[in-house]
C-alpha positions in Angstrom: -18.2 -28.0 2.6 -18.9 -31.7 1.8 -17.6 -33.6 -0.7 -18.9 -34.9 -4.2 -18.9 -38.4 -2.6 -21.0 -37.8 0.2 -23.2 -35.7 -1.6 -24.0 -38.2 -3.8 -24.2 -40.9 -1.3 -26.5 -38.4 0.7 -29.0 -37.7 -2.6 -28.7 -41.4 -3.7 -28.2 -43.3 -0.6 -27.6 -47.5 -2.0 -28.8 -49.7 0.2 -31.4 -48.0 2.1 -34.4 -50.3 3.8 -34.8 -53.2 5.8 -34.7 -56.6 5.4 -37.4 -58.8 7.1 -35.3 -62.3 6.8 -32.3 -60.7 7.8 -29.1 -63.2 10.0 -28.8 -60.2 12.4 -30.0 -56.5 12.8 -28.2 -53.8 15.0 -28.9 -50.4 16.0 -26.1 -47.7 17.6 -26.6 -44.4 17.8 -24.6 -40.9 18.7 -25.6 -39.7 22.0 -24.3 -36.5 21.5 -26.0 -35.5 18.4 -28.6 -37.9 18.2 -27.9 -40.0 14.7 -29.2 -43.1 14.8 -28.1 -46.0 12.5 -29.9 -49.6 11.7 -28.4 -51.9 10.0 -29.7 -55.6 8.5 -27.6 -57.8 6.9 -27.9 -61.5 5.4 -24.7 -63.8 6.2 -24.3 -66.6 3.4 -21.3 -68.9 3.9 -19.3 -66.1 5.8 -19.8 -63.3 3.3 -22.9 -60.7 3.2 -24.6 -61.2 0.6 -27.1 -58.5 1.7 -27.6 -55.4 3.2 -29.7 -52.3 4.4 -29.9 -49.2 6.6 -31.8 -46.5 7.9 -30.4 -44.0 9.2 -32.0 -40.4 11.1 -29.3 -38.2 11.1 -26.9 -35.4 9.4 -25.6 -35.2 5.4 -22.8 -37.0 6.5 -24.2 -39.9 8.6 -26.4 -40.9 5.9 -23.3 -40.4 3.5 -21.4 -43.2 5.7 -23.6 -45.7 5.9 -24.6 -45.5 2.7 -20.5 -45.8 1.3 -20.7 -48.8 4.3 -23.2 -51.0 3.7 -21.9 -50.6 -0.6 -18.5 -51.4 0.5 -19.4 -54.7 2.6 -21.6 -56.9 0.0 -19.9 -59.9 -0.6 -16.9 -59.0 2.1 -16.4 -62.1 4.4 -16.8 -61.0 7.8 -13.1 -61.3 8.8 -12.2 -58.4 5.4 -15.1 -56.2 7.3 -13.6 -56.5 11.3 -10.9 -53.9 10.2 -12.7 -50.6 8.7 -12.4 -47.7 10.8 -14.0 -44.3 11.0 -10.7 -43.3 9.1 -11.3 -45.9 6.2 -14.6 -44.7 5.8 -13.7 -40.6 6.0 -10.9 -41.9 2.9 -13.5 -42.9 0.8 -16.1 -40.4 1.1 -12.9 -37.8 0.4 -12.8 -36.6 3.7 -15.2 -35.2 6.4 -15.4 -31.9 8.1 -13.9 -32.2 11.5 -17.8 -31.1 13.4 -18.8 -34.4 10.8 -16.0 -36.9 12.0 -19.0 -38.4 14.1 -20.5 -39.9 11.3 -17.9 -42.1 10.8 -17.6 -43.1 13.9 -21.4 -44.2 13.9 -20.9 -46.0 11.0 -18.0 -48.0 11.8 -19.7 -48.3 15.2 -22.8 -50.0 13.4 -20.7 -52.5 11.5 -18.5 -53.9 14.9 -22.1 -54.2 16.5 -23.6 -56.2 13.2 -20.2 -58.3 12.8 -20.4 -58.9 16.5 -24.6 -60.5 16.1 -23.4 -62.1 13.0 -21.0 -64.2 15.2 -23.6 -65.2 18.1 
């Protein structure tokens, strides 16, 4: 049903906390399931140098933002503005279709954190 890669991002979710100090914190959720997604992150000269997540939700959402919040340290955040539920669905090898709203959430998440980092 799911793939290696977001079974192992699911059983050894990277990234996972909070950070106290952090340049902005977001949080988004799915109102139709529920999922909930936080996010922290450090800004240092335009890049992230740091970040965490918690997330209350399905295999999949914790899958995504686990592959996210990998993929973006040490992006600026002009590489990050682009990644799309798509993008992320790619690199977990794919999503079942009743799962695509993980992505969504997590690419969700990001746009909300890019979109503090810039205020």
């Amino acid at each position: 049903m799911y793939s290696e890669k977001v079974l192992d991002h699911y059983r050894h979710p990277r990234n996972l906390g909070e950070i106290a100090d952090a340049t902005a914190a977001v949080e988004t959720t799915n109102p139709v399931c529920g999922d909930l997604l936080k996010l922290w992150a450090v800004e240092r000269d335009g890049c992230i140098a740091d970040v965490k997540f918690k997330v209350t939700g399905c295999i999949p959402a914790v899958a995504c933002a686990s592959w996210l919040t990998e993929m973006m340290t040490g992006k600026s955040v002009d590489e990050l503005r682009g990644v799309t539920p798509a993008e992320i669905e790619a690199a977990l090898d794919g999503l079942p279709s009743a799962s695509r709203h993980a992505s969504v959430l997590a690419s969700d998440g990001l746009k909300r954190l890019l979109q503090a980092l810039e205020s």
